[in-house]
C-alpha positions as CSV (number, residue, x, y, z in Angstrom):
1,X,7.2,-120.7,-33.8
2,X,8.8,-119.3,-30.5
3,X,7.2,-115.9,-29.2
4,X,11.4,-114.9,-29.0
5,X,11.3,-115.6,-32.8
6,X,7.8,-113.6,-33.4
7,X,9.2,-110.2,-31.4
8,X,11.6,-109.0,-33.9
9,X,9.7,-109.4,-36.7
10,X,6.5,-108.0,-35.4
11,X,8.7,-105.2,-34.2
12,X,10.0,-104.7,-38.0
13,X,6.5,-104.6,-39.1
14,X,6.0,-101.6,-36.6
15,X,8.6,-100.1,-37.6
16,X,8.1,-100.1,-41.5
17,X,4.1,-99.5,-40.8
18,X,4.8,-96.5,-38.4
19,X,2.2,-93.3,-39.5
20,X,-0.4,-95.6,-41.0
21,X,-2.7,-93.7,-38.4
22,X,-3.9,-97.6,-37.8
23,X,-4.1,-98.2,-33.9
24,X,-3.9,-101.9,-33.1
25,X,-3.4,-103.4,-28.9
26,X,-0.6,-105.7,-28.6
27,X,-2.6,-108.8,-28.0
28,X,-4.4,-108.5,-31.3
29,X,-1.1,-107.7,-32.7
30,X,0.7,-110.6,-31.1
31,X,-2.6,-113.1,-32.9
32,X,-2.2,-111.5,-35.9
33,X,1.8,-112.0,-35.8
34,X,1.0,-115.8,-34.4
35,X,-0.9,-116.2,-37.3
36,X,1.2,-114.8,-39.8
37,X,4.0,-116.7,-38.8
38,X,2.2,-120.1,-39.0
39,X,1.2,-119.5,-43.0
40,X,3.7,-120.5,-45.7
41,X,5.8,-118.7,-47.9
42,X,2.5,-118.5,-51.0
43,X,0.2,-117.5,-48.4
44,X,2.5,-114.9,-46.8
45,X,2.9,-113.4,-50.0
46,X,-0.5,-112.9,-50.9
47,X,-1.2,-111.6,-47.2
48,X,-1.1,-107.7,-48.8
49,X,-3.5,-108.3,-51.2
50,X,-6.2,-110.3,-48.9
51,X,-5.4,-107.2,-46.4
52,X,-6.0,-104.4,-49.2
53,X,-9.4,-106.5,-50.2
54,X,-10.4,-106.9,-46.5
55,X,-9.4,-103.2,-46.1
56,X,-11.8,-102.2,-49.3
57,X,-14.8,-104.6,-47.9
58,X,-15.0,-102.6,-44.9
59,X,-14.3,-98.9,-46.4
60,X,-17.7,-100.0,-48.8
61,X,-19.7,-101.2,-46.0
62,X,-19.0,-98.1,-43.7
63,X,-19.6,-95.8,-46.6
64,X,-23.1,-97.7,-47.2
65,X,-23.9,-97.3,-43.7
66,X,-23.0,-93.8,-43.6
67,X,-25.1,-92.8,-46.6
68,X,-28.1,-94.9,-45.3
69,X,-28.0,-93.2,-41.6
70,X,-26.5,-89.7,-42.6
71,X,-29.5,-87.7,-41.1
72,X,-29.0,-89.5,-37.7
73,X,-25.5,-88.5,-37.7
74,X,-26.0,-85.7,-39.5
75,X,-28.2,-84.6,-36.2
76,X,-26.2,-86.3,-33.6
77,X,-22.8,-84.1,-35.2
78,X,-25.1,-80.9,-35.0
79,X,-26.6,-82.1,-31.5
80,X,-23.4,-83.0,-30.3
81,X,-21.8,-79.4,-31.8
82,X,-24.3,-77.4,-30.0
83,X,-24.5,-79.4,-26.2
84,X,-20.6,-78.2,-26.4
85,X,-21.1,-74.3,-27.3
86,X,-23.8,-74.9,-24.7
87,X,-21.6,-76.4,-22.2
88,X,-18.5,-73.8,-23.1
89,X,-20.9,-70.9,-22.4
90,X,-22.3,-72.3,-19.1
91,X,-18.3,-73.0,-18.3
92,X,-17.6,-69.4,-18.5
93,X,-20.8,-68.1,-16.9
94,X,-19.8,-70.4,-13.7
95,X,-16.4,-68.5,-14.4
96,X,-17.6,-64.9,-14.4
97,X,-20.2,-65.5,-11.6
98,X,-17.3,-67.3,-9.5
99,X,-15.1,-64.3,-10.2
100,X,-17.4,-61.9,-9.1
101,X,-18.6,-63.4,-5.9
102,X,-15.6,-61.6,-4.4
103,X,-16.5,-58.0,-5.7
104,X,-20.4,-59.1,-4.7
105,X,-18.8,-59.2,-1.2
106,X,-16.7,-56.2,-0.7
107,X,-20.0,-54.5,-2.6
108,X,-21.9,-55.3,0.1
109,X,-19.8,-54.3,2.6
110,X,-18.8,-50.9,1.0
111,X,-22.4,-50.5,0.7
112,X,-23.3,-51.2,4.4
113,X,-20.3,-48.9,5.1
114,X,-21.1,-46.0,2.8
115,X,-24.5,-46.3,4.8
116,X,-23.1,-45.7,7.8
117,X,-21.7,-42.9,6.1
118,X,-25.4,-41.6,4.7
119,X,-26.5,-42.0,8.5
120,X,-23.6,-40.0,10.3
121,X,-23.7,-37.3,6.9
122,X,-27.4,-36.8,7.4
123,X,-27.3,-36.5,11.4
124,X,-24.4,-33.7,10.5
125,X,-26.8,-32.1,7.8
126,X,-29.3,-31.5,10.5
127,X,-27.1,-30.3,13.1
128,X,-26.2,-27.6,10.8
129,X,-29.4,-27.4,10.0
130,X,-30.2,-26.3,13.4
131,X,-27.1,-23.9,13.8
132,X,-27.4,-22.1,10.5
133,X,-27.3,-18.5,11.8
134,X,-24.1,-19.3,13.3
135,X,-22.8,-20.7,9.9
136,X,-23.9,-18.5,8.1
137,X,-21.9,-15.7,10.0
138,X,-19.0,-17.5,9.8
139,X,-19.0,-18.7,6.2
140,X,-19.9,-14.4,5.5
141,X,-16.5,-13.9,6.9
142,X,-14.4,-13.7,3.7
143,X,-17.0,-11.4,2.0
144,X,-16.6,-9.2,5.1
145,X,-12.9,-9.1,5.5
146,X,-12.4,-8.1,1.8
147,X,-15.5,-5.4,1.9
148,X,-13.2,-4.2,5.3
149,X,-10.1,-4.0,3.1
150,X,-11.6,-2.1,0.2
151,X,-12.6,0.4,2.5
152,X,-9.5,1.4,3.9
153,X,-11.4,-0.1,8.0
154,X,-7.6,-1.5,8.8
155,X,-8.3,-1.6,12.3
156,X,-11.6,-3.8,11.9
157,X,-10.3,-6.2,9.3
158,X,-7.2,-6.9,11.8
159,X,-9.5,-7.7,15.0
160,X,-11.5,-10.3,12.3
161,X,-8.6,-11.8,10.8
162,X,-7.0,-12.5,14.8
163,X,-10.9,-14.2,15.4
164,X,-10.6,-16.5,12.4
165,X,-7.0,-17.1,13.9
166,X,-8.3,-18.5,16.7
167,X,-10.9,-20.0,15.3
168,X,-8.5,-22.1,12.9
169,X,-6.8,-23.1,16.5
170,X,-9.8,-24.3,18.1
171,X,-10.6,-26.5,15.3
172,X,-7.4,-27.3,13.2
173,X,-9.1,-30.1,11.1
174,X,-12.7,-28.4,10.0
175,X,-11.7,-28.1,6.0
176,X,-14.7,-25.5,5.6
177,X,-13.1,-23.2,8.7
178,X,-9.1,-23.7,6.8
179,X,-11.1,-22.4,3.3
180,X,-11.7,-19.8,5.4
181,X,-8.8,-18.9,6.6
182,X,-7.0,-19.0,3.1
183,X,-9.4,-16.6,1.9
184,X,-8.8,-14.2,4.9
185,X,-4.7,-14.9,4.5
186,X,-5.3,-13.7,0.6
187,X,-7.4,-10.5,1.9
188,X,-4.3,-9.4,4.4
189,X,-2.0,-10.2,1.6
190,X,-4.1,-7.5,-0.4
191,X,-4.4,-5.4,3.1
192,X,-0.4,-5.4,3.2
193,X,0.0,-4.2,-0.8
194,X,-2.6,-1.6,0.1
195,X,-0.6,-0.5,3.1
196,X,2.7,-0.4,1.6
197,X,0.6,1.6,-1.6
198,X,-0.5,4.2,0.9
199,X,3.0,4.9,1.7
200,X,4.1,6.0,-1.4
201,X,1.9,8.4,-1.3
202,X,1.9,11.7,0.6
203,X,1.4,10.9,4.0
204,X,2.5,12.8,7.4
205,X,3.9,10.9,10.6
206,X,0.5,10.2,12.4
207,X,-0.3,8.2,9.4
208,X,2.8,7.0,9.1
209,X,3.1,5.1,12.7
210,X,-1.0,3.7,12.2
211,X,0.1,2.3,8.6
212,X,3.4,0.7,10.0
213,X,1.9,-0.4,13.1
214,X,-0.7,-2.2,10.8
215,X,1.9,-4.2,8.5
216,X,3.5,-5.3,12.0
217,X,0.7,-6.9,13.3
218,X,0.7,-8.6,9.9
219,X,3.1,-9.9,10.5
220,X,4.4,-10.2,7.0
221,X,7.8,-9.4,7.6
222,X,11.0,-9.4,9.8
223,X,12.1,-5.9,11.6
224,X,14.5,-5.5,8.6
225,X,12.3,-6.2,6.2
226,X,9.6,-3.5,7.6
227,X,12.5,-0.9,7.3
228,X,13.8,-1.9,4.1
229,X,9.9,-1.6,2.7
230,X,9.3,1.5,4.5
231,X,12.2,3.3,3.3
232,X,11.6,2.1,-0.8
233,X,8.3,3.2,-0.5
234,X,9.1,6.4,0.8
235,X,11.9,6.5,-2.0
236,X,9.1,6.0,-4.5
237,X,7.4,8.9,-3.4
238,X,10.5,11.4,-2.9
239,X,11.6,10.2,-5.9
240,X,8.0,11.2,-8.1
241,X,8.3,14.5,-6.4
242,X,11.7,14.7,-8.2
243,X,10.6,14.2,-11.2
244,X,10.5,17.6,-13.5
245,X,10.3,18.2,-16.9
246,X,9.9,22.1,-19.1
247,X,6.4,22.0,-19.6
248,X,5.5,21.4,-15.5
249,X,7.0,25.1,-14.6
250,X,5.9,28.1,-15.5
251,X,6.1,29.9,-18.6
252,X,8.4,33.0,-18.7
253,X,11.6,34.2,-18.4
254,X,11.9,33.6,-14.5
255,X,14.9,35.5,-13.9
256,X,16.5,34.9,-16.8
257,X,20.0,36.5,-17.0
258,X,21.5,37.7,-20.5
259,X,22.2,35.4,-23.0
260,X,20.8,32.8,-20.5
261,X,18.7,29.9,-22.7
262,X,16.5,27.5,-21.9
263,X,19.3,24.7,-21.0
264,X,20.3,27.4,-18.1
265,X,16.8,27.7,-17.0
266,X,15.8,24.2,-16.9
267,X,19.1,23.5,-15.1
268,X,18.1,26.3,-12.8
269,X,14.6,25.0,-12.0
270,X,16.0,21.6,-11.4
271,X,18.6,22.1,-8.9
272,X,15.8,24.2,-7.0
273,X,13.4,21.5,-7.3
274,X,16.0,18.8,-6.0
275,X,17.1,21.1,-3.1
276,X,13.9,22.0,-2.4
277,X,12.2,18.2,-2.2
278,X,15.5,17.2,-0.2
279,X,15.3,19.9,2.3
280,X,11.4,19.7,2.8
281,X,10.7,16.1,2.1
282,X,13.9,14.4,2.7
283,X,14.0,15.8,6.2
284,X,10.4,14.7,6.4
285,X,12.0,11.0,5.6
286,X,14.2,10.8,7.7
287,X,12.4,12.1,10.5
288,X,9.8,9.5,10.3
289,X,12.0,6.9,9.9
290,X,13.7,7.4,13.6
291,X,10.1,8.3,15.0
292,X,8.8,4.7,13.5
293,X,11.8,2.7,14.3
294,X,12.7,4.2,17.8
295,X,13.6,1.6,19.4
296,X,17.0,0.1,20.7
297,X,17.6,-2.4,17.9
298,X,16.9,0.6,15.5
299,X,19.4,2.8,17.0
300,X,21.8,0.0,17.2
301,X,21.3,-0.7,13.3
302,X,20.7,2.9,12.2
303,X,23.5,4.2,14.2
304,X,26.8,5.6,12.7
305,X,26.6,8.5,10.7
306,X,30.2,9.2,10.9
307,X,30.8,5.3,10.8
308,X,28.8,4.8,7.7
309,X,26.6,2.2,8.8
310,X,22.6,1.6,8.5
311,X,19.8,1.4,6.2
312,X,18.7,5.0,7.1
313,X,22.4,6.5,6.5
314,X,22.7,4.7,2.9
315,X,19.6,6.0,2.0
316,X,20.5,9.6,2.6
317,X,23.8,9.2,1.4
318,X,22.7,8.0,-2.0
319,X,19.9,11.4,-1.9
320,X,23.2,13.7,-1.2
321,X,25.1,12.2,-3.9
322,X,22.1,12.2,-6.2
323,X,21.8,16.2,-5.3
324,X,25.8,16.7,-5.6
325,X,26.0,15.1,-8.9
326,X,23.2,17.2,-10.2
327,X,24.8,20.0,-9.1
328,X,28.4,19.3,-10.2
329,X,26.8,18.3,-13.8
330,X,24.4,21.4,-14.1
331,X,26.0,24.1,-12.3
332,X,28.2,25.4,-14.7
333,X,25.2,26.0,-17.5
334,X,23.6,28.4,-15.3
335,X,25.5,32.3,-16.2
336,X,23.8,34.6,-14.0
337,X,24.8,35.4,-11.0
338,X,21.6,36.4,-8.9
339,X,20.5,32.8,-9.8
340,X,23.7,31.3,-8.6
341,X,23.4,32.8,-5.6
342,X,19.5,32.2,-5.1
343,X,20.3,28.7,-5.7
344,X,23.1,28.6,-3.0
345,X,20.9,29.9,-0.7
346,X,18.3,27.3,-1.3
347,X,21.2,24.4,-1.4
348,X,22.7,25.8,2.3
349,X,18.8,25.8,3.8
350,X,18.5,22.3,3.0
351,X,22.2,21.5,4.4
352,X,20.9,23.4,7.2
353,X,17.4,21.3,7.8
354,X,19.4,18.1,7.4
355,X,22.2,19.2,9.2
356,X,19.1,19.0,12.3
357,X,19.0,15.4,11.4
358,X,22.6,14.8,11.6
359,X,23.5,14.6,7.5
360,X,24.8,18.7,7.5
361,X,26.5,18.8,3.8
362,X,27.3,22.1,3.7
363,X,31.3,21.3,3.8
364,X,30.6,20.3,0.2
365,X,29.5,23.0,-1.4
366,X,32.0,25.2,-1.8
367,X,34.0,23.5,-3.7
368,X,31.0,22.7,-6.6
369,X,30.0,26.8,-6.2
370,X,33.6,28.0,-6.6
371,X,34.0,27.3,-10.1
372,X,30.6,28.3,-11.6
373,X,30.8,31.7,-10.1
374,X,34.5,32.4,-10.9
375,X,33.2,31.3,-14.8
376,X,30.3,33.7,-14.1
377,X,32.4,36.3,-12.7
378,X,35.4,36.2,-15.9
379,X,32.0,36.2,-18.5
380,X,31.4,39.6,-16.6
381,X,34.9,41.1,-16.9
382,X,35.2,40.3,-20.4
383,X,31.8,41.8,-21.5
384,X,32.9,44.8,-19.5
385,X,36.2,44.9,-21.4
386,X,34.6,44.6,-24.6
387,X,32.3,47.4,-23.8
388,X,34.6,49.5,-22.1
389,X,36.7,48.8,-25.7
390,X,33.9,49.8,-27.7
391,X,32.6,52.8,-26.1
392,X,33.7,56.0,-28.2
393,X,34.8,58.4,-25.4
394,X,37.7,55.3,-25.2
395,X,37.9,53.8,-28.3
396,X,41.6,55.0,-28.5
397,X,43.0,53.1,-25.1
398,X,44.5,50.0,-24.8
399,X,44.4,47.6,-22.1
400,X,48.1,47.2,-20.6
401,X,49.0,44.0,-21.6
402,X,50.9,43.5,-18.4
403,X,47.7,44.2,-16.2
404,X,46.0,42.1,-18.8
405,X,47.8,38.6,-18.1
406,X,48.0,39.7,-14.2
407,X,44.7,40.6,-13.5
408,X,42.4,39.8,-16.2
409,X,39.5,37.1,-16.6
410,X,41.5,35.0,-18.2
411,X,44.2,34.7,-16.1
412,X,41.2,34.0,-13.4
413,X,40.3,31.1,-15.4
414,X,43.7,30.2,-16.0
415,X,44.5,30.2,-12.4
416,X,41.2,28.3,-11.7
417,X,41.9,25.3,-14.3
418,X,45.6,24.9,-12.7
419,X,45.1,25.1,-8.8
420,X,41.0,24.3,-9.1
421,X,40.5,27.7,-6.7
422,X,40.8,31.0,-7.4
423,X,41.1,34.2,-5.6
424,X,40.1,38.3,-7.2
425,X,42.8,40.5,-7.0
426,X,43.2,42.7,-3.9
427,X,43.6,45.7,-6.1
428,X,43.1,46.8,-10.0
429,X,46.3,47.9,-11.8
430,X,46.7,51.9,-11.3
431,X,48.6,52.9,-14.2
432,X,46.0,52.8,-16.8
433,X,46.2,56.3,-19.3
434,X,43.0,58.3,-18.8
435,X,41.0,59.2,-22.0
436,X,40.8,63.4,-22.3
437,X,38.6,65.0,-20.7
438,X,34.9,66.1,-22.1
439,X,32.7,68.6,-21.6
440,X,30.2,68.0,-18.9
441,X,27.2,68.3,-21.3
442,X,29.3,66.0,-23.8
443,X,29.7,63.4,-21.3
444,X,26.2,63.3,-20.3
445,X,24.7,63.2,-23.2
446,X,26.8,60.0,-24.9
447,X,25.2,57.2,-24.7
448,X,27.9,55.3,-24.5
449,X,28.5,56.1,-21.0
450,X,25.1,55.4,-19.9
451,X,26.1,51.6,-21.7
452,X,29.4,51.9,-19.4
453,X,27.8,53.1,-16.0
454,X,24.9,49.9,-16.8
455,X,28.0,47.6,-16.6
């Protein structure tokens, strides 16, 4: 039979023998096909069974074999199991060491490097070694600055903070000499709180100028800046000297006119305080404030009183309207008179001392002293009515109700309320009717009359 005659058949038997898992070459394939194409139709037929005998023969012999040598293989699969774990180990041994041949190199050179670094640390070890007075001094200096500072020795701690200035120039990248100078930046940080601190306190101009001079040479702030400070610290202090309360003055009556209570005489002893701290202390401000800042971009800032500009004229201007509130709001609880007119006194010699300094507000006061001692003065006239009504000698008169509504207190105070002055009439009504008159030894002896001639 024809090889072109063998092909598709042996090509059918692939196919319907396809996943035996039986590997065969094509030559043995095209024998076998050879073969089986040259048997007759009987033998063909009985082909599967001679295969599936053949195929038994051999499964028996290898089985016998196998049982009769299983220790050798046995061995040989154990042998065989263990030469590849061996093999797979070594593989990634080679593997790691391979990988790390790299890292061995730049080890080696970082180390050579890192002793280079050993070799130039230790010769700069024993330089310092050899200069370590010197070092010492210098690294003291932040221990010294602060002890400087604590102790109030300005001067000194400024003269060592412009040497580790220039020190920090000289050798911009030492990181021990910048550590340095942070520590002395910190200590004139505290230096400048301590400085600004001392000028809330009581201090006179000399100390004034030597604080202010020291904040300059700070330099921790701008020009404005300095004034701004200066002037709140100083308002920190004026302002603790304003502060009063009842129990910081003295006990007693102080003065005290009748049927005065303690609201009038705690007014009283405020408006004197205030007046008193403003005419003393805030002409003390002030004056300080144009010694300090004397110079021509001072004036030109500062300048304009009448043009109400500067730092120096808001500051006094909110101190006057401070004091003329106070005295608009308290005024009119204080009754007696002697204390109204103490108290003007007191308010017109601090519009005097100021007025020196250019900030005279005695213009104002007339117009906030007008009304209290009009109300003091129509109190007066109506307690001298009612004792003039109540005395005996005069029991029987009557005031004319015409003079009454002309002249009395009340028509003051009317007046008052409806043009906000007043004025005291030129001359008391003349037609009054005179009581009879008394013995001399009667009218001497009533005490009523003494109440009268108190009044």
């Amino acid at each position: 039979m024809s090889t072109s005659a063998v092909d598709p058949l042996a090509d059918l038997l692939s196919e319907d023998g396809a996943g035996t898992g039986d590997e065969v070459s094509a030559a043995e394939r095209g024998r076998y096909m050879s073969r089986l194409a040259s048997l007759n139709l009987e033998r063909i037929s009985a082909e599967p069974a001679a295969l599936a005998a053949e195929y038994q023969a051999v499964q028996d012999q290898i089985e016998e074999f196998a049982f009769a040598h299983y220790r050798p293989f046995v061995d040989t699969a154990r042998c065989a199991e263990t030469i590849r774990g061996q093999l797979s180990s070594m593989h990634e041994q080679l593997s790691g060491v391979a990988a790390a041949l790299p890292e061995l190199a730049s080890s080696t050179a970082a180390f050579q490097e890192g002793a280079k670094g050993t070799i130039a640390r230790r010769n700069v070890v024993s330089n310092a070694l050899s200069h370590h007075a010197q070092l010492a001094e210098i690294l003291e200096i932040p221990k010294l600055m602060d002890t400087l500072v604590r102790t109030e020795a300005f001067e000194e701690a400024l003269e060592l903070a412009n040497y580790v200035a220039r020190l920090r120039a000289r050798h911009p990248e030492a990181r021990v000499i910048g550590g340095i100078a942070a520590d002395v930046e910190g200590s004139c940080d505290v230096m400048c709180a301590m400085l600004l601190r001392l000028l809330r306190g009581e201090v006179q101009l000399p100390d004034c100028l030597r604080f202010v001079s020291y904040i300059r040479r700070l330099r921790r702030f701008e020009e404005s800046e300095l004034r701004w400070h200066f002037l709140a610290c100083r308002d920190c202090w004026f302002e603790r000297r304003n502060q009063w309360t009842a129990a910081s003055e003295p006990a007693g009556d102080g003065g005290r006119g009748p049927g005065e209570g303690a609201d009038a005489e705690e007014a009283y002893e405020r408006l004197m305080r205030l007046a008193d701290n403003l005419r003393l202390h805030g002409f003390g401000i002030i004056t300080q404030y144009r010694a300090i800042f004397a110079d021509d971009g001072g004036r030109a800032q500062d300048a304009g009183w009448e043009g109400g500009g500067g730092l120096l004229y808001s500051w006094a201007m909110e101190k006057l309207s401070t004091l003329l509130a106070a005295l608009s709001a308290l005024l009119p609880k204080i009754s007696s008179g002697a204390r109204l007119s103490s108290l003007l006194s007191q308010v017109m010699y601090a519009g005097a001392a100021l007025g020196r300094a250019g900030v005279d507000f005695r213009p104002l006061l007339p117009a906030l002293f007008e009304p209290a001692l009009l109300g003091v003065f129509g109190k007066k006239l109506d307690r001298a009515a009612d004792m003039f009504r109540c005395a005996p000698p005069f029991a029987h008169l009557v005031l004319c109700p015409r003079a009454t509504a002309q002249y009395g207190p009340r028509a003051v105070r009317r007046s008052t309320a409806g043009s906000g002055s007043a004025s005291v009439p030129a001359a008391a009504p003349a037609a009054l009717p005179l009581p009879p008159r008394a013995p001399p030894s009667r009218w001497r002896r009533s005490s009523s009359c003494r109440r009268l001639r108190s009044c």
